[in-house]
BATOR-690265 format. One record per residue: residue number from 1; x, y, z of N, C-alpha, C, O, CB in turn. Coordinates in Angstrom, 3 decimals. Glycine has a CB too. Example, Ala and Ser with C-alpha at 12.3 -4.5 7.8 and 13.67 -1.06 7.14 Angstrom:
R lokol   n_east  n_north     n_up  ca_east ca_north    ca_up   c_east  c_north     c_up   o_east  o_north     o_up  cb_east cb_north    cb_up
R     1   13.190   -5.690    7.800   12.300   -4.500    7.800   13.200   -3.300    7.800   14.236   -3.319    8.465   11.308   -4.473    9.046
R     2   12.850   -2.250    7.080   13.670   -1.060    7.140   12.900    0.030    7.870   13.409    1.138    8.039   14.084   -0.598    5.725
END
This chain:
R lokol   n_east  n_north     n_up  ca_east ca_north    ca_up   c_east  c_north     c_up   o_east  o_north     o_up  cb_east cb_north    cb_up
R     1   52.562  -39.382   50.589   51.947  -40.688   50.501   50.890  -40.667   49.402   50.197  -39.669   49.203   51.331  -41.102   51.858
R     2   50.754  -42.073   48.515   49.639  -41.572   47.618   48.563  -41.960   48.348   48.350  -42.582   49.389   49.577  -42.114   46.149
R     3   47.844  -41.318   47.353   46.125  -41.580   47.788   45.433  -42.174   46.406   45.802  -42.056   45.237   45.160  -39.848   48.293
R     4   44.440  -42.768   46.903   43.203  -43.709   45.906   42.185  -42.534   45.940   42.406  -41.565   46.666   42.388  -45.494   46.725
R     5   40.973  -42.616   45.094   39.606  -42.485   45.413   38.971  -43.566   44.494   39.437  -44.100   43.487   39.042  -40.976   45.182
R     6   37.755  -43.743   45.130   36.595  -44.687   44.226   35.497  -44.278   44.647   35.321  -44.047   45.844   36.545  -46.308   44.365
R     7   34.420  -44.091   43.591   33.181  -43.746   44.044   32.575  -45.028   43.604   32.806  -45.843   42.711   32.554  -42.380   43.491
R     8   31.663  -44.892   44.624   30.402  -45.946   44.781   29.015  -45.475   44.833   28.386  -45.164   45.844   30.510  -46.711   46.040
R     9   28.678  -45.464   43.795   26.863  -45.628   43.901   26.056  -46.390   44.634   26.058  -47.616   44.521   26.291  -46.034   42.835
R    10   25.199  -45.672   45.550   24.806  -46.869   46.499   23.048  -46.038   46.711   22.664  -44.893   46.471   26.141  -47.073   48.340
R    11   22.387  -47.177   47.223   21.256  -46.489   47.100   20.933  -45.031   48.146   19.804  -44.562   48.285   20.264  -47.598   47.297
R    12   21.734  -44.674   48.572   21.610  -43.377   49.726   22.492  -42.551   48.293   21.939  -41.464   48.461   22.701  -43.578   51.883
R    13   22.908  -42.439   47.744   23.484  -41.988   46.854   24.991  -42.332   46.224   25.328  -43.476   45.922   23.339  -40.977   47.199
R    14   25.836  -41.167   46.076   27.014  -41.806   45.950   28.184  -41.513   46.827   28.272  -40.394   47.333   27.355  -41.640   44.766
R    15   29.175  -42.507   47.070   30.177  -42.175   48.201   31.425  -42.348   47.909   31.712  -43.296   47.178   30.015  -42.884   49.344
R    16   32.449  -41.488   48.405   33.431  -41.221   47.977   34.665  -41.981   48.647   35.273  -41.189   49.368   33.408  -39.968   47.997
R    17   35.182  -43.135   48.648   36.415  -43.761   49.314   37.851  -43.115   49.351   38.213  -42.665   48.264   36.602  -44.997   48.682
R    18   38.730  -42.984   50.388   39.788  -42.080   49.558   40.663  -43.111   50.504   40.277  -43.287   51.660   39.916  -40.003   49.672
R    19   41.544  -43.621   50.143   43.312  -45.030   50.475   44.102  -44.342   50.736   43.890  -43.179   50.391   44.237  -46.085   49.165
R    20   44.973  -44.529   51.216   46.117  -44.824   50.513   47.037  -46.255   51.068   46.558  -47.167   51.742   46.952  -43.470   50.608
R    21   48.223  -46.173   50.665   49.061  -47.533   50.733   48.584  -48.131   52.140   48.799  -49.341   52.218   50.887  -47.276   50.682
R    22   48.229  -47.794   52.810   48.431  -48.343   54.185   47.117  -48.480   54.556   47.141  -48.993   55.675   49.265  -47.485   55.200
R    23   45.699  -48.246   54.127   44.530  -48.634   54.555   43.556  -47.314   53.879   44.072  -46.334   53.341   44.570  -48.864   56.283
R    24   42.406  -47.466   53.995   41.148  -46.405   53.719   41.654  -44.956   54.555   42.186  -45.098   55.656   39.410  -47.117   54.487
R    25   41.529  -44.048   54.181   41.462  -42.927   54.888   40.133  -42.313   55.640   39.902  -42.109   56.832   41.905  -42.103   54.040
R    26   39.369  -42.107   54.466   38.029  -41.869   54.514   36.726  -42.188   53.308   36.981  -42.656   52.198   38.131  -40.583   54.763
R    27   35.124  -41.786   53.836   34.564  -41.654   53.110   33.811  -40.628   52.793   33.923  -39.938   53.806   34.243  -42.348   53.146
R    28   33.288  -40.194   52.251   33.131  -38.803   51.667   31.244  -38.647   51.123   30.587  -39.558   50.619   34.450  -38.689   50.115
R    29   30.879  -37.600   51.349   29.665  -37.730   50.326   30.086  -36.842   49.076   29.354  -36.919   48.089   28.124  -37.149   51.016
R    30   31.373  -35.871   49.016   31.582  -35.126   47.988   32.929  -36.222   47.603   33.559  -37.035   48.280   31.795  -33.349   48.330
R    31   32.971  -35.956   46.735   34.566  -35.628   45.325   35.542  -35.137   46.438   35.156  -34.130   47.032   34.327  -33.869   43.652
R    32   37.044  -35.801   46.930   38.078  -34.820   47.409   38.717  -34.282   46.708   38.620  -34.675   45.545   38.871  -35.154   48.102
R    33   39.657  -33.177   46.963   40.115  -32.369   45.872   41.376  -32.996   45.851   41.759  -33.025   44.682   40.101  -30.775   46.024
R    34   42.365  -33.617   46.769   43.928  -34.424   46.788   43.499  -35.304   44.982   44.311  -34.981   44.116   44.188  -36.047   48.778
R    35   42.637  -36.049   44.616   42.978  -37.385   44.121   42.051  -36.705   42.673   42.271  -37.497   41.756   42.350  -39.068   45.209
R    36   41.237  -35.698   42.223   40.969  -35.622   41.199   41.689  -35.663   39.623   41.101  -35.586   38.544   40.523  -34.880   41.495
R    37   43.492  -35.845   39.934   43.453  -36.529   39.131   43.608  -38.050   38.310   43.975  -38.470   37.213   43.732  -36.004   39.021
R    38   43.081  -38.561   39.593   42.186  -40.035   38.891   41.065  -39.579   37.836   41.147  -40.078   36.714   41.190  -41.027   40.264
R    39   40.147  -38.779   38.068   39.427  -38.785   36.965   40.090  -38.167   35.757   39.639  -38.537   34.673   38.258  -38.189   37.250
R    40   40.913  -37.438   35.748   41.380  -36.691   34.418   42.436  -37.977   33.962   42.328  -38.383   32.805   42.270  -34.877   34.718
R    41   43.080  -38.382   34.536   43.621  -39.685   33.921   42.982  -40.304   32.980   43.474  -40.531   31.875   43.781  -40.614   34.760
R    42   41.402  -40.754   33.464   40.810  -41.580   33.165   40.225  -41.291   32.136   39.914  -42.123   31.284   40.244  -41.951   33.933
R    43   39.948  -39.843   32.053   39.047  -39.176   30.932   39.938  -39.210   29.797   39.647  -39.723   28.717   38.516  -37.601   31.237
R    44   41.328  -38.498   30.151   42.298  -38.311   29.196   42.730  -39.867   28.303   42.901  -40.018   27.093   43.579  -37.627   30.064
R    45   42.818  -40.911   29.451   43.209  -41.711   28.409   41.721  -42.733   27.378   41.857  -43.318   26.303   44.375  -42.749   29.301
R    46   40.617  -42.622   28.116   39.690  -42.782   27.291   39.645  -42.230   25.705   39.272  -42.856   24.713   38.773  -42.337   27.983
R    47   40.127  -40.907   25.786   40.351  -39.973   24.690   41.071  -40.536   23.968   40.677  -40.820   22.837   40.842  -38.772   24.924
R    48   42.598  -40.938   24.478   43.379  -41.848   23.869   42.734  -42.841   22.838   42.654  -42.771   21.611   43.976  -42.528   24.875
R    49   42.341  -43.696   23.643   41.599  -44.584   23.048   40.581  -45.194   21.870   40.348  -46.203   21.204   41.330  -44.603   23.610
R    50   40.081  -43.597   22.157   39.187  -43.486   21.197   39.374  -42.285   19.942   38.533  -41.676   19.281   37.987  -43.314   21.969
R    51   40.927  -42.251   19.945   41.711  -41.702   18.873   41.320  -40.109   18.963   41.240  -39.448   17.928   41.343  -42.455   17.361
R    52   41.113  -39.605   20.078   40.744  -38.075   20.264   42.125  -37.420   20.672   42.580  -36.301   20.434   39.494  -37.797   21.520
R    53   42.593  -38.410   21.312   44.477  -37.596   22.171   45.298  -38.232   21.554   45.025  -39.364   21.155   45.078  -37.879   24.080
R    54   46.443  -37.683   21.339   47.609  -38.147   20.597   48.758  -37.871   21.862   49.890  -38.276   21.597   47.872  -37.205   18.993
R    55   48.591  -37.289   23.064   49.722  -36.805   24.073   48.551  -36.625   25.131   47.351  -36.359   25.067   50.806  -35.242   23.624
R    56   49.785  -36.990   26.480   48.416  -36.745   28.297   49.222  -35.574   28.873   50.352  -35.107   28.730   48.361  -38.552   30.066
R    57   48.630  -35.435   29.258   48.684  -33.568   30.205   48.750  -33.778   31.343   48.031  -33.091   32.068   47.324  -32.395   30.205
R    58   49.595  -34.763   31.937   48.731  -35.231   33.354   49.855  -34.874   34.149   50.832  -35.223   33.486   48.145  -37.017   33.603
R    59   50.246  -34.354   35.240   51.264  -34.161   36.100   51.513  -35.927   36.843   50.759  -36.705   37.427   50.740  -32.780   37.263
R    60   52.989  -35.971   36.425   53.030  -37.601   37.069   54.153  -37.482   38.257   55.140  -36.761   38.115   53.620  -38.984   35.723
R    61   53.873  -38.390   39.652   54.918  -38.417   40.752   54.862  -40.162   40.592   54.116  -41.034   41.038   54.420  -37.551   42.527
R    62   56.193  -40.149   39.619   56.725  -41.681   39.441   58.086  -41.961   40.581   58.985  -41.154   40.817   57.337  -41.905   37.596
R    63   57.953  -43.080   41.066   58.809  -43.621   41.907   60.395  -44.670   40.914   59.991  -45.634   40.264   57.611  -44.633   42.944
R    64   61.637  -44.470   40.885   62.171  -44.708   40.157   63.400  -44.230   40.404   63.641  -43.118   40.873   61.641  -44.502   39.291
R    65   64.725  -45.613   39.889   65.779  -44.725   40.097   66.187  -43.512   38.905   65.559  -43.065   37.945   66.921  -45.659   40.326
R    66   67.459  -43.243   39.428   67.762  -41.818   38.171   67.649  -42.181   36.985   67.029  -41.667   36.054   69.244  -41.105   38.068
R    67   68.443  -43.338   37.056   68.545  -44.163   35.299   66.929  -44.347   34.983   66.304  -43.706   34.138   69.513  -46.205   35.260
R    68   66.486  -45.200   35.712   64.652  -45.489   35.291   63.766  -44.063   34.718   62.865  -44.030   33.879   63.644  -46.029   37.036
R    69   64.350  -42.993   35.458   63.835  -41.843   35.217   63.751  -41.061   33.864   62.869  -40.543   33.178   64.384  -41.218   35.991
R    70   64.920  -41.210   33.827   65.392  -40.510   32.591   65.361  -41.540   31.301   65.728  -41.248   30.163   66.944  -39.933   32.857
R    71   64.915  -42.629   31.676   64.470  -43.689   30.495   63.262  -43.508   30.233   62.713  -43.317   29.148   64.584  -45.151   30.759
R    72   62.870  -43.569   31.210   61.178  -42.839   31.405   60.577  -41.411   30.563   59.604  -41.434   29.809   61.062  -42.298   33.123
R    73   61.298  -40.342   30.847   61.465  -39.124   30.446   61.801  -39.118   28.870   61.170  -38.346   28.149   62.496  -38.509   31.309
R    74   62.917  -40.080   28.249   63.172  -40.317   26.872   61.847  -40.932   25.890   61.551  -40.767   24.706   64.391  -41.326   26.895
R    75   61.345  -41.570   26.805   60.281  -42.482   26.379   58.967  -41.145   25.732   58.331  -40.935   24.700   59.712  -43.646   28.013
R    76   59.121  -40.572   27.009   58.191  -39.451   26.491   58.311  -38.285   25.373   57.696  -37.235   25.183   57.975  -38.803   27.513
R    77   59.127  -38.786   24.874   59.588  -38.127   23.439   59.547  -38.879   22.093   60.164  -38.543   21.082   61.017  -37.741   23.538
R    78   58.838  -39.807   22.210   58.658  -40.873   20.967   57.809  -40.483   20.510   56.788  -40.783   21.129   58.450  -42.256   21.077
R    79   57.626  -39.827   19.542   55.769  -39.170   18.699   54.694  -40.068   18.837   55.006  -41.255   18.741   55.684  -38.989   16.762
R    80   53.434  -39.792   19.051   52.725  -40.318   18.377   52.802  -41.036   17.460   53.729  -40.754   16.700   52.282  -39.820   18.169
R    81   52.164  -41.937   17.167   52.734  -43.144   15.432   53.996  -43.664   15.075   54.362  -44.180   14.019   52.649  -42.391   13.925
R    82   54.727  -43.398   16.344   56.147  -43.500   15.763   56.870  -44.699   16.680   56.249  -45.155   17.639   57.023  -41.906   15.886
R    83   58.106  -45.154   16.374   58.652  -46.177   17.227   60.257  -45.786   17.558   60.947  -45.106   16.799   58.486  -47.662   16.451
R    84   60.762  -46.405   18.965   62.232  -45.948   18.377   62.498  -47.657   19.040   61.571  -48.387   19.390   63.332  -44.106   19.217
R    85   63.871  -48.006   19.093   64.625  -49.031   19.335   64.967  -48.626   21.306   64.796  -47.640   22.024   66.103  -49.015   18.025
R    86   65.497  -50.000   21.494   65.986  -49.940   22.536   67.045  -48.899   22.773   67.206  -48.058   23.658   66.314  -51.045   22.740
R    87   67.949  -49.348   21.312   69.694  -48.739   21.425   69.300  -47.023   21.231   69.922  -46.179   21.875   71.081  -49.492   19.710
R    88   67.966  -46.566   20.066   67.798  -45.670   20.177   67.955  -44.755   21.234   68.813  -43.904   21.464   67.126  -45.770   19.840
R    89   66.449  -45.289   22.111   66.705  -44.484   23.871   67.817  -44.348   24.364   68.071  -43.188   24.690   66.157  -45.167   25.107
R    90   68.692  -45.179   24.574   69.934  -45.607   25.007   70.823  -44.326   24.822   71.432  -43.581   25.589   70.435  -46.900   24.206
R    91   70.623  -44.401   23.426   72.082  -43.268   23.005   70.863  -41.860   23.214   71.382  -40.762   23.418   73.085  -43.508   20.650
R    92   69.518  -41.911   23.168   69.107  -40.262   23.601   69.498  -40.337   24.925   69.589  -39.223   25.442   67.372  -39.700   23.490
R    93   69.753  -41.242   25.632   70.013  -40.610   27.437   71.688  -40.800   27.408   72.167  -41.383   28.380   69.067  -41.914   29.125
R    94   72.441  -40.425   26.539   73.659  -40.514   26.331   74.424  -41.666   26.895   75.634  -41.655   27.122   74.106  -39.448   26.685
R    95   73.249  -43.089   27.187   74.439  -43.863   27.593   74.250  -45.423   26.432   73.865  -46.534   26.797   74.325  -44.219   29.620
R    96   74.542  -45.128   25.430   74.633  -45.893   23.938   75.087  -47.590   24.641   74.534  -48.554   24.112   76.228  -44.977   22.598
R    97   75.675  -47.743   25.333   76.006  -49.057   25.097   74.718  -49.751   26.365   74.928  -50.929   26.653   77.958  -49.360   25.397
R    98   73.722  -49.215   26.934   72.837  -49.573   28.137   71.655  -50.168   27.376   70.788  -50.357   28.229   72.397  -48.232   29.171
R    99   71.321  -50.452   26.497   70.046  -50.826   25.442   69.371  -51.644   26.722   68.314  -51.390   27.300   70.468  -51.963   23.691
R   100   70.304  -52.682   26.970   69.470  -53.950   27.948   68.948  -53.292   28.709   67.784  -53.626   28.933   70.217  -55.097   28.799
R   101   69.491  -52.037   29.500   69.181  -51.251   30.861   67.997  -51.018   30.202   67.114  -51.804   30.547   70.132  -49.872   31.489
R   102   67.766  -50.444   29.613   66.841  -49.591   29.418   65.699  -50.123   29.268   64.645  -49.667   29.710   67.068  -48.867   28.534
R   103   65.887  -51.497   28.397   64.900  -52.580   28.333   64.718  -52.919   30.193   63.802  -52.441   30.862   65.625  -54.089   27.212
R   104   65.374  -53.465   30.526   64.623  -53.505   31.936   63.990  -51.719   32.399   62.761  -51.679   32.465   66.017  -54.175   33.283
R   105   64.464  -50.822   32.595   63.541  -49.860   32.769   62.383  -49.576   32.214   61.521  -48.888   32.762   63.982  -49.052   32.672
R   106   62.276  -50.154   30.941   60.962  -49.792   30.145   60.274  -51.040   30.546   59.166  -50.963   30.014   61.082  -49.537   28.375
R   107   60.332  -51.875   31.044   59.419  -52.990   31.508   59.330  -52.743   32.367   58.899  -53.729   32.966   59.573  -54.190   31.496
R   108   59.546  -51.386   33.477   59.127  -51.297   35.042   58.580  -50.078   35.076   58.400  -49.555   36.175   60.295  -51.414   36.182
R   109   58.163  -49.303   33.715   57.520  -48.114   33.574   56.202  -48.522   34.574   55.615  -49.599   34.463   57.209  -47.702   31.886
R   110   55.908  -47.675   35.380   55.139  -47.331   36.072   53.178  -46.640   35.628   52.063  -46.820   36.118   56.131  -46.519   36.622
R   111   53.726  -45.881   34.515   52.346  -45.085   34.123   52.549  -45.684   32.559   53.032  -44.943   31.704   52.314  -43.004   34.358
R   112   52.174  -46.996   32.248   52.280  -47.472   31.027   51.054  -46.399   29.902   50.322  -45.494   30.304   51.927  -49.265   31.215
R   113   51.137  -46.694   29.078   50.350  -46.378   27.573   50.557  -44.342   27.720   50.565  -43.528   26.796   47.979  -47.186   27.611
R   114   50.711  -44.058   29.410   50.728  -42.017   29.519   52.510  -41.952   29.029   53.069  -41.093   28.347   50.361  -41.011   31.964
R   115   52.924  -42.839   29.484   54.589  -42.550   29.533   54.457  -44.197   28.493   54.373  -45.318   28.994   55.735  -42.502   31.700
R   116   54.477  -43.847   26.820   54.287  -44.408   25.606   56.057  -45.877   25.806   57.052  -45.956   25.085   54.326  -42.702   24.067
R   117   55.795  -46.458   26.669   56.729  -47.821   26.645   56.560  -48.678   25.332   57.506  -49.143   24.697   56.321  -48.849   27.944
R   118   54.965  -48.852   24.946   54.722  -49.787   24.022   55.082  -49.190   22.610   54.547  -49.712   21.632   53.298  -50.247   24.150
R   119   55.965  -48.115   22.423   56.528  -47.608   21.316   58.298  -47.764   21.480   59.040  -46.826   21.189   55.942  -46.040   21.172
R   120   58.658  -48.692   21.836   60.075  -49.313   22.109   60.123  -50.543   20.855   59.002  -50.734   20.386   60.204  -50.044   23.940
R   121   61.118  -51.324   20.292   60.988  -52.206   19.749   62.236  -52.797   19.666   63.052  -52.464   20.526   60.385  -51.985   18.798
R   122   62.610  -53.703   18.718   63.668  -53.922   18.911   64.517  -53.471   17.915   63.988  -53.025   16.897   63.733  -55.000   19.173
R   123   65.944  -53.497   18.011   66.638  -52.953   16.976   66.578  -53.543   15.435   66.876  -52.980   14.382   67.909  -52.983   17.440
R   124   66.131  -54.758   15.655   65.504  -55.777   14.556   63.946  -54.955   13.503   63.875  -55.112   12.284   64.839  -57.414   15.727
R   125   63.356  -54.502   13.949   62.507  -54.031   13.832   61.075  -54.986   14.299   59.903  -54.861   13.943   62.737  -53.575   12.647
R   126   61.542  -55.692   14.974   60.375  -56.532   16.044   59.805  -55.855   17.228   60.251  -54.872   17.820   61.023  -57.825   16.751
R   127   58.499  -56.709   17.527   57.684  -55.393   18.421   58.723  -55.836   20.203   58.805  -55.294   21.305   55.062  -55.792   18.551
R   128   59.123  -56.683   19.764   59.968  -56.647   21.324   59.096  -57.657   22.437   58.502  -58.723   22.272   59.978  -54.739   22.087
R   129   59.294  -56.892   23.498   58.564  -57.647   24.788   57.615  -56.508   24.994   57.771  -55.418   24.445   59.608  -58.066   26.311
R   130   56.381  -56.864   26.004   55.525  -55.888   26.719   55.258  -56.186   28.081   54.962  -57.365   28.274   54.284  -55.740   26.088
R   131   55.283  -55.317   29.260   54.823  -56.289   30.512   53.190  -56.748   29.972   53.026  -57.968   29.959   54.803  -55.257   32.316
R   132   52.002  -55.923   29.539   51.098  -56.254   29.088   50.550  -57.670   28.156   49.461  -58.243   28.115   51.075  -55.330   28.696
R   133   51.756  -57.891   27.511   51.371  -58.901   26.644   51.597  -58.286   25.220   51.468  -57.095   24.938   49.880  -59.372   26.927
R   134   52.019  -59.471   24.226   52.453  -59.161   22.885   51.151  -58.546   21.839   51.262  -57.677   20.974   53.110  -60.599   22.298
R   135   49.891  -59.322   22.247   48.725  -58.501   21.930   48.462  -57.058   22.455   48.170  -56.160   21.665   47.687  -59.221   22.322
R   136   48.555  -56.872   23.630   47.717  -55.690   23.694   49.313  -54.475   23.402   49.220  -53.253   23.517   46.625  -55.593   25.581
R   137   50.213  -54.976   23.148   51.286  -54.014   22.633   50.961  -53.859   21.191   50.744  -52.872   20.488   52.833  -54.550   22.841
R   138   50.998  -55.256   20.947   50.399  -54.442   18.910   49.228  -53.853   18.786   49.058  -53.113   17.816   50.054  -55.644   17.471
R   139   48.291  -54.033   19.631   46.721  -52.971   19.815   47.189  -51.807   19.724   46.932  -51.008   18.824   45.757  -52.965   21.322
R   140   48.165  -51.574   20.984   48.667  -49.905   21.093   48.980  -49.354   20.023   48.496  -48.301   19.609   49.857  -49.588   21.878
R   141   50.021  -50.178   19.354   51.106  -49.756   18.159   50.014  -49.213   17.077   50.136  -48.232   16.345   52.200  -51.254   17.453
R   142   48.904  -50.123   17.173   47.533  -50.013   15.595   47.250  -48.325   16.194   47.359  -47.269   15.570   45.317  -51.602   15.705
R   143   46.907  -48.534   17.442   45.693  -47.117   17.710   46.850  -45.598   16.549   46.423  -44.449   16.438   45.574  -46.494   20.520
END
């Protein structure tokens, strides 16, 4: 089952919330060790952001069918700075004529900007669709 954490600063100090899908678990006066990597996520893609990371290190448990998976997995092979096409992915997961598939799988990517979706385009050389929005996909594309 996953789990959340959120810390809260509060005037007794700070406190530690930990979820998951189905309600609060607990609260904490320390950091739990299950969910720390929410913060390395967070750190890592800050880095991103601020043009320090070019790739995330992050161990991911994505929910997805086989096909979604391995669209997913292709995705994570697009360089840095670089773009590929729909049909591209398509024919790296050996199934060349699925472009559309894949376009719906890459719009249900799960861990967007860690698992690089907004480096898809179209075979046109147009930036395509984004679930995010057509702006913050060409933001990505600039960084």
């Amino acid at each position: 089952m996953k789990k959340a954490q959120w810390l809260m600063k509060t005037k007794i100090g700070p406190l530690y919330f930990v979820a998951s899908e189905k309600g609060l678990q607990g609260i904490f006066w320390k950091k739990q060790a299950p969910v720390r990597i929410l913060s390395k996520s967070v750190r890592q893609l800050e880095e991103y952001m601020d043009g320090k990371r070019r790739s995330f290190d992050l161990p991911l448990d994505v929910t997805g069918t086989s096909f979604q998976k391995s669209v997913w997995k292709e995705l994570g092979k697009i360089p840095y700075g670089k773009t590929s096409s729909y049909k591209d992915v398509a024919r790296g997961i050996r199934k060349p004529k699925a472009a559309r598939a894949v376009g719906s799988a890459n719009g249900k990517n799960p861990v967007c900007i860690v698992v690089p979706c907004h480096r898809v385009i179209a075979n046109d050389g147009s930036i395509g669709g984004y679930a995010g929005g057509l702006g913050i996909k060409s933001k990505l594309l600039k960084l």
